[in-house]
Structures are given as C-alpha cells and as structure tokens.
BALOBA-1460 file (C-alpha; in Angstrom, 3 decimals):
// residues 195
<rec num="1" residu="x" x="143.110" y="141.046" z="-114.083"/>
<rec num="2" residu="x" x="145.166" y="139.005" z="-111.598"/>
<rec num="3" residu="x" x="144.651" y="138.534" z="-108.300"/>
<rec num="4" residu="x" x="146.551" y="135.825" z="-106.101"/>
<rec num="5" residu="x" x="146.241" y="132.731" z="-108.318"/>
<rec num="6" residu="x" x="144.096" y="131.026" z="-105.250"/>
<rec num="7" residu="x" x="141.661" y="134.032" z="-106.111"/>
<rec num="8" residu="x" x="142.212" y="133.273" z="-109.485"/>
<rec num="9" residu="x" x="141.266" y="129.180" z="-109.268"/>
<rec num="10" residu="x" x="138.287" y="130.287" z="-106.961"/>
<rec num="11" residu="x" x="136.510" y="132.682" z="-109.743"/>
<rec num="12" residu="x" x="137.076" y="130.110" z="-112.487"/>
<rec num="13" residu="x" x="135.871" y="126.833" z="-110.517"/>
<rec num="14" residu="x" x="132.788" y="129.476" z="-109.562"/>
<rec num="15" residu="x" x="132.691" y="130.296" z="-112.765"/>
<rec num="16" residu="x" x="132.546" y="126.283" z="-114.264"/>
<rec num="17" residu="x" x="129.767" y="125.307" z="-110.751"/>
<rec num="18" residu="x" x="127.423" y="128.524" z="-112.392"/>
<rec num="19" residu="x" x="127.343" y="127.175" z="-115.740"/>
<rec num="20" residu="x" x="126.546" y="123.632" z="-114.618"/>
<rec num="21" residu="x" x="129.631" y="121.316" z="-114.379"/>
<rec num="22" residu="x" x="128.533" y="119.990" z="-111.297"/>
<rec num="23" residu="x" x="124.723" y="119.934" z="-112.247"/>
<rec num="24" residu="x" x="121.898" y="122.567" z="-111.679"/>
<rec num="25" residu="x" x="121.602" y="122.422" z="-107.845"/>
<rec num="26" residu="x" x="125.257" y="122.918" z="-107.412"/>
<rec num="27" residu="x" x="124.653" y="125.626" z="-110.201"/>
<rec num="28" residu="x" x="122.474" y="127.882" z="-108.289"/>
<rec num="29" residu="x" x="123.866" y="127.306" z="-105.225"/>
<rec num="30" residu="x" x="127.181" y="128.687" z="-106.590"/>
<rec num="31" residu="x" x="125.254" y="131.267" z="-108.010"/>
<rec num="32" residu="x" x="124.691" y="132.839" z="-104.647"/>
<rec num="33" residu="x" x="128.005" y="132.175" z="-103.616"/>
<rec num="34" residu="x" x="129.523" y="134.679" z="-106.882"/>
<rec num="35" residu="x" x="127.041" y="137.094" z="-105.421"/>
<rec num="36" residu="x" x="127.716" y="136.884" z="-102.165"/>
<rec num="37" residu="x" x="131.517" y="137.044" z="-102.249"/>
<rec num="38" residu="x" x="131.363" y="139.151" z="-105.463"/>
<rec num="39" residu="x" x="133.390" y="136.561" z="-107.561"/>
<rec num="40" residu="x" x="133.345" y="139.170" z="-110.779"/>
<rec num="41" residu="x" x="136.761" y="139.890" z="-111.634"/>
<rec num="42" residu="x" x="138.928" y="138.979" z="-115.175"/>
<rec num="43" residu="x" x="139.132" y="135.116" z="-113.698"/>
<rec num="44" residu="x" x="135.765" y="134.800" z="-113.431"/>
<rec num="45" residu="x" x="134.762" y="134.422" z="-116.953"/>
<rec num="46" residu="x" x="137.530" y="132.511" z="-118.431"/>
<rec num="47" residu="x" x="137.181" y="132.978" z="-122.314"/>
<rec num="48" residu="x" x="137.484" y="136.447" z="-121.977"/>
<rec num="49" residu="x" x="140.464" y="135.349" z="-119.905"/>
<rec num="50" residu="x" x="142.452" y="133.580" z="-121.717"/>
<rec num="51" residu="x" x="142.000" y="135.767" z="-124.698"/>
<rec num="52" residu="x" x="143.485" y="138.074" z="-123.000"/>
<rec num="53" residu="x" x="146.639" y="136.814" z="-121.883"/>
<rec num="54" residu="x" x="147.077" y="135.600" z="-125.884"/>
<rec num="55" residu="x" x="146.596" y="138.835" z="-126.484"/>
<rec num="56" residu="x" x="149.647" y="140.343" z="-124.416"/>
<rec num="57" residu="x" x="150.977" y="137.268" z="-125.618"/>
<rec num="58" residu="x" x="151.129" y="138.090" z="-129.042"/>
<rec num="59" residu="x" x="151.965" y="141.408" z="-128.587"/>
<rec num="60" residu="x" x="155.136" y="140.656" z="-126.042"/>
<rec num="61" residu="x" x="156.632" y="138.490" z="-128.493"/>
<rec num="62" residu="x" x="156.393" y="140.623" z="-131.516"/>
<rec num="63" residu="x" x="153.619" y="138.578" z="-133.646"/>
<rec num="64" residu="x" x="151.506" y="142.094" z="-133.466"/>
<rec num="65" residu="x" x="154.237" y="144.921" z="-134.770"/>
<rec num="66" residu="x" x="157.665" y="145.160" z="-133.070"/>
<rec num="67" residu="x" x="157.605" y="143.777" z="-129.414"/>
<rec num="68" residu="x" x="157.174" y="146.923" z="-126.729"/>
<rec num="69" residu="x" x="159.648" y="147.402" z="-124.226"/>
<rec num="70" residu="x" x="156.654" y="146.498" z="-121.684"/>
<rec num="71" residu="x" x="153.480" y="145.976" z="-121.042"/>
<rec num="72" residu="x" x="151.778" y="147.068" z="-117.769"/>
<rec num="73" residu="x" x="148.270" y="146.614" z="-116.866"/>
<rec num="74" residu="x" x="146.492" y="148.922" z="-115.210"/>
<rec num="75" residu="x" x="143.893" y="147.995" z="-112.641"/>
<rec num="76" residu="x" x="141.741" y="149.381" z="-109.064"/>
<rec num="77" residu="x" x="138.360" y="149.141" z="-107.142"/>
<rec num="78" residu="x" x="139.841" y="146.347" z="-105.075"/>
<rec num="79" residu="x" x="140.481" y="148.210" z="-102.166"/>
<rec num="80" residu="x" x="144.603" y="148.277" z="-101.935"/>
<rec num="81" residu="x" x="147.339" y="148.451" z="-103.928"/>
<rec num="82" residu="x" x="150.382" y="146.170" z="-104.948"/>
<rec num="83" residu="x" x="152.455" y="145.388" z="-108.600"/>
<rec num="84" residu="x" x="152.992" y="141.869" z="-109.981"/>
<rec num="85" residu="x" x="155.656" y="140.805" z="-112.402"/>
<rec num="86" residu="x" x="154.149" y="138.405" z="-114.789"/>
<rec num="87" residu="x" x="155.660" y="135.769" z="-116.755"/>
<rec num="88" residu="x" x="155.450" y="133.450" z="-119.406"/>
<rec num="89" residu="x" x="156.979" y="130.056" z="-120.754"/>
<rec num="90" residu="x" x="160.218" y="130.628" z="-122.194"/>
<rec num="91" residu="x" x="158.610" y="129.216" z="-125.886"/>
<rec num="92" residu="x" x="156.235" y="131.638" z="-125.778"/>
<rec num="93" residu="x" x="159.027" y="134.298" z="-126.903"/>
<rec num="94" residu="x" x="157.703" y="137.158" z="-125.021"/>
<rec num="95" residu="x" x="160.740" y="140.198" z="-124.965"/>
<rec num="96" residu="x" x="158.166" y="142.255" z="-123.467"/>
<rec num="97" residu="x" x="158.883" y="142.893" z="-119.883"/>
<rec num="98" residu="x" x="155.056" y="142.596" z="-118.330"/>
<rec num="99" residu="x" x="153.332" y="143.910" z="-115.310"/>
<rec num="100" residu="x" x="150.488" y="144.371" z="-113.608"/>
<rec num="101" residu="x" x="150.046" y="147.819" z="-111.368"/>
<rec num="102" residu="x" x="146.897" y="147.710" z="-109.218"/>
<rec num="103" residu="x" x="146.099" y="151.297" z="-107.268"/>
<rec num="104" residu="x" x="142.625" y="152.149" z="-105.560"/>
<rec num="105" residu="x" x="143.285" y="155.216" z="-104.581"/>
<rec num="106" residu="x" x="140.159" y="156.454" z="-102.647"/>
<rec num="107" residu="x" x="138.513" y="153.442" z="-101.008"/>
<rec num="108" residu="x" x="136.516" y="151.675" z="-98.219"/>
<rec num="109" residu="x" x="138.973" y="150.109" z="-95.830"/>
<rec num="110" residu="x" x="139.038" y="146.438" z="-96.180"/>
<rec num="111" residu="x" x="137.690" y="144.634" z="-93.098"/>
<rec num="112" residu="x" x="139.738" y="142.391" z="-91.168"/>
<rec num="113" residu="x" x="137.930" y="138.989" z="-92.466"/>
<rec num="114" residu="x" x="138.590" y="140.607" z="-95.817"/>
<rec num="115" residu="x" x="142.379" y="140.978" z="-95.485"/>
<rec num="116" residu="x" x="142.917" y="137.318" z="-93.897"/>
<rec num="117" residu="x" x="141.548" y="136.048" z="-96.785"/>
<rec num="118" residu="x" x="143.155" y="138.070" z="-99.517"/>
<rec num="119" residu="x" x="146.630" y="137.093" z="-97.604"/>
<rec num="120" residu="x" x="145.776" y="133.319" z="-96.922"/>
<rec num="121" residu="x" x="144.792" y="133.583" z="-100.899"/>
<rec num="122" residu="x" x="148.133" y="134.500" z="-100.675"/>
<rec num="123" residu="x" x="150.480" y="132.663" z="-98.898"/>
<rec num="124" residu="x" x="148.764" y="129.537" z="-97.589"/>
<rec num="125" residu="x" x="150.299" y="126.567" z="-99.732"/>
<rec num="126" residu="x" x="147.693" y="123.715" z="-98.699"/>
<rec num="127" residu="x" x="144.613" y="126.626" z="-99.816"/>
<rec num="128" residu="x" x="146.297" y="126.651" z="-103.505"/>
<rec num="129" residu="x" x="146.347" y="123.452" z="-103.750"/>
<rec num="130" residu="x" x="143.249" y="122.966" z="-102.492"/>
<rec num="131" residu="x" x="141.545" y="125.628" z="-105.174"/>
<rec num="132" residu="x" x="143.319" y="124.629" z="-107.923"/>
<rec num="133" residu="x" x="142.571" y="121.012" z="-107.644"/>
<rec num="134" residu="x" x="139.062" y="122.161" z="-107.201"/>
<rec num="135" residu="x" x="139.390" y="124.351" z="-110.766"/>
<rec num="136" residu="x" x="140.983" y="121.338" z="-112.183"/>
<rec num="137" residu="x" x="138.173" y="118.460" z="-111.505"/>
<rec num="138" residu="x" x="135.397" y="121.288" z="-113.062"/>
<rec num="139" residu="x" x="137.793" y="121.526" z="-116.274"/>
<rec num="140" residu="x" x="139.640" y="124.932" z="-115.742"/>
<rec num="141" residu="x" x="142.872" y="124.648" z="-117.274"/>
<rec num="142" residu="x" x="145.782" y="126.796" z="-115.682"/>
<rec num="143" residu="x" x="146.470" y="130.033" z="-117.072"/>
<rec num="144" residu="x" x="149.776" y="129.677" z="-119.616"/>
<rec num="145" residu="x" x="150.974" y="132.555" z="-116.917"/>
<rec num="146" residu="x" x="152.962" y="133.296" z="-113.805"/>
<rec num="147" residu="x" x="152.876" y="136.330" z="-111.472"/>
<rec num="148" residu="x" x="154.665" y="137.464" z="-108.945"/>
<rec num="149" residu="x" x="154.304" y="139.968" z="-106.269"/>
<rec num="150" residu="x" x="156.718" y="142.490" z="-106.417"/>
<rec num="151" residu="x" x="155.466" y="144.493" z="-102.859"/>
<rec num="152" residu="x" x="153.547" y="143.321" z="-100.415"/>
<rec num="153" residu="x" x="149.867" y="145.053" z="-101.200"/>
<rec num="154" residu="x" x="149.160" y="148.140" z="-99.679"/>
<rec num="155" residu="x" x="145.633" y="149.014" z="-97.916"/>
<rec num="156" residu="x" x="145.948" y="153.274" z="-97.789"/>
<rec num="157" residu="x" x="144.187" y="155.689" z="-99.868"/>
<rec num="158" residu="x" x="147.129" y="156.242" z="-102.106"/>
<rec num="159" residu="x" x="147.866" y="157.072" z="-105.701"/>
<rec num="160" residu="x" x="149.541" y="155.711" z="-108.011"/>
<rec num="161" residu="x" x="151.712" y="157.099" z="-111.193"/>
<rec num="162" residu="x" x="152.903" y="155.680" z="-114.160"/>
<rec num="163" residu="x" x="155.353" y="157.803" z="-115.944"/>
<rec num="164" residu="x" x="156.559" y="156.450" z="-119.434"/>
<rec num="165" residu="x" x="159.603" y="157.883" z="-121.772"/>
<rec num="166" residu="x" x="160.056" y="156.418" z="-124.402"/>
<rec num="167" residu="x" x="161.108" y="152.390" z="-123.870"/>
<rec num="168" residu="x" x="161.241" y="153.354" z="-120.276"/>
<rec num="169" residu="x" x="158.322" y="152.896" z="-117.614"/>
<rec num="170" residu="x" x="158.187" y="153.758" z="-113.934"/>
<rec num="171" residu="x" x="155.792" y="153.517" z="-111.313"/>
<rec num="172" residu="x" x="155.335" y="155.265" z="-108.031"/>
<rec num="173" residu="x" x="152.670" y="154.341" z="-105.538"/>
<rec num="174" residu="x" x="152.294" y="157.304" z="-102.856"/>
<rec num="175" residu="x" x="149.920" y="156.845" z="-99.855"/>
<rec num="176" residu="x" x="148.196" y="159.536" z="-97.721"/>
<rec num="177" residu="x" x="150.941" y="160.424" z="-94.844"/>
<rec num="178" residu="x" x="148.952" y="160.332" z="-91.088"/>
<rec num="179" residu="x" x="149.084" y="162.405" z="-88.360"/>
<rec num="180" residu="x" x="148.452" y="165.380" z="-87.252"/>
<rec num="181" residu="x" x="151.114" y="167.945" z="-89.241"/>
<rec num="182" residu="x" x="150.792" y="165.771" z="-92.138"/>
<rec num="183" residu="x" x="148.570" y="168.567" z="-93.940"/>
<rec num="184" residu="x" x="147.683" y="166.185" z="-97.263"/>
<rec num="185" residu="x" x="151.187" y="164.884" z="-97.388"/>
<rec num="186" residu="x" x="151.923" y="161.553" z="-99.935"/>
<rec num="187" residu="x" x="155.107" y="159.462" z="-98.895"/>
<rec num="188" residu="x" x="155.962" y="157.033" z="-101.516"/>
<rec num="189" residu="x" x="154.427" y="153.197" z="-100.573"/>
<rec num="190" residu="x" x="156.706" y="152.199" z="-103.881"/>
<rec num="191" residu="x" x="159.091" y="153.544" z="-106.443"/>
<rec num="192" residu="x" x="160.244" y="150.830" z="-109.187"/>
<rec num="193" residu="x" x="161.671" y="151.082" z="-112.505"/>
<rec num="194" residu="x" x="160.108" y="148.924" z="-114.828"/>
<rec num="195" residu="x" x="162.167" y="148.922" z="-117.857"/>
C-alpha cells in the first residue's frame, strides 16, 4: 500500500492525467506512461486509497470495537523487502501502533535503473517536492498519513515472518545466506518487535 511517498504522489498525479485533469491528449499520453512504468499499486487509484487509510483509521482509534494493539499490513511482488512505521495526526486518536511489512520473497532482481529510482523516490528532497507539487496542481490531496522507514529495503530472496501472541507482534525478515557452504542457510535481514 505505501511506497516512498514520491512513488506515492507519482501514481496519484498518473492517476488524475488518465482520467483527464489535464485534458484528453495529456490523458492518453499518461496512459502509456502507467503502462509503461506499471503505475498500479494502492496510490494509484485514490478512492480506494483513502478509504483505506479511514479504515485503519477507524479501527486504530477504537470507533470499530476496542482499538488492537497494532495493525500491520502485509504486502510483496515489488521485488525487495523493508517495514514502515506509519503515523497519523495526533486528533485522529489512533492507540493502534501501525505498520506496514513488505517481503517478496522469491523474485526477479531489480535492475540497476530500477533501484536508483526507488532510492531517489526515496531520499532526493527537490524530487518530492517536485511530485507532490505535481499531485497537488491535478487535485490530489495528501494522504492524512505519515510513514517511515524503519530499515533500509532489502533486495534478496528472503522471507519474511510475522509471529503474533496475543497484543504482541514481531517480525523477522531472513534472506538467503551466499556462498558456497551456505547449503540453503537464512540469516536474519531484520528482527523487530512491534508491540
């Protein structure tokens, strides 16, 4: 559901050019782009979207039932692995504490053009801005969210486990061990706590 909130901007804008804000040339020309650079994940059709963060909205601040202890998402097929911490507005009441795990365990390696731009949707400042203003001028609000990466993303086949116990989560990403006596070995990638 979340990738870096560059990634995020990008789908939505896409999203807004496809369905005509900047007229029908623009339209099918972005068309082609969400093909070509497979803009298809949660951000990239924003009703569904939002609805869904309202959801574990709702359900994090106790309007559903009693409030869980935490609420993790559980994601894969995009080619690594990583966990976000995510956040809302303190008026939004959430007690929940909320994540978002992301494992693909058995995958195509990402290729290097790939993997600079997953890390400059990252980490480069003036791209964010960029995006978002971009997002902003086709009428994509911001999502009432933050998130946070917790480990840098990891790019191994790897699994991942979540092991829950009553109000008590953990989750251990393990990644295929190399070399030559490694005989199928995993060596933990991550091993957090969440509540």
């Amino acid at each position: 559901m979340l990738l870096p909130p560059t990634v995020n901007h990008l789908e939505g804008w896409n999203e807004a050019m496809c369905a005509g804000a900047w007229g029908r040339a623009v339209a099918r020309l972005s068309e082609r782009v969400r093909q070509a650079l497979d803009l298809e994940h949660w951000a990239a059709f924003q009703g569904s979207y939002h609805r869904l963060i309202a959801l574990i909205r709702d359900v994090g601040a106790g309007r559903r039932g009693s409030a869980p202890a935490s609420i993790t998402l559980l994601g894969g097929d995009v080619h690594h692995a990583y966990l976000e911490r995510v956040e809302f507005r303190p008026d939004a009441g959430v007690q929940s504490k909320v994540y978002q795990a992301v494992c693909s365990p058995f995958r195509n390696p990402l290729g290097r053009p790939e993997r600079i731009l997953l890390n400059a949707g990252r980490r480069s400042r003036l791209l964010a801005w960029l995006v978002r203003r971009l997002a902003h001028a086709a009428g994509v609000p911001d999502p009432e969210i933050r998130w946070q990466m917790v480990q840098e993303p990891t790019f191994d086949n790897q699994l991942a486990t979540l092991r829950l116990d009553r109000r008590h989560a953990w989750l251990t990403i393990e990644r295929a061990r190399t070399g030559d006596r490694s005989r199928g070995q995993l060596e933990p990638s991550l091993e957090r706590q969440l509540v």
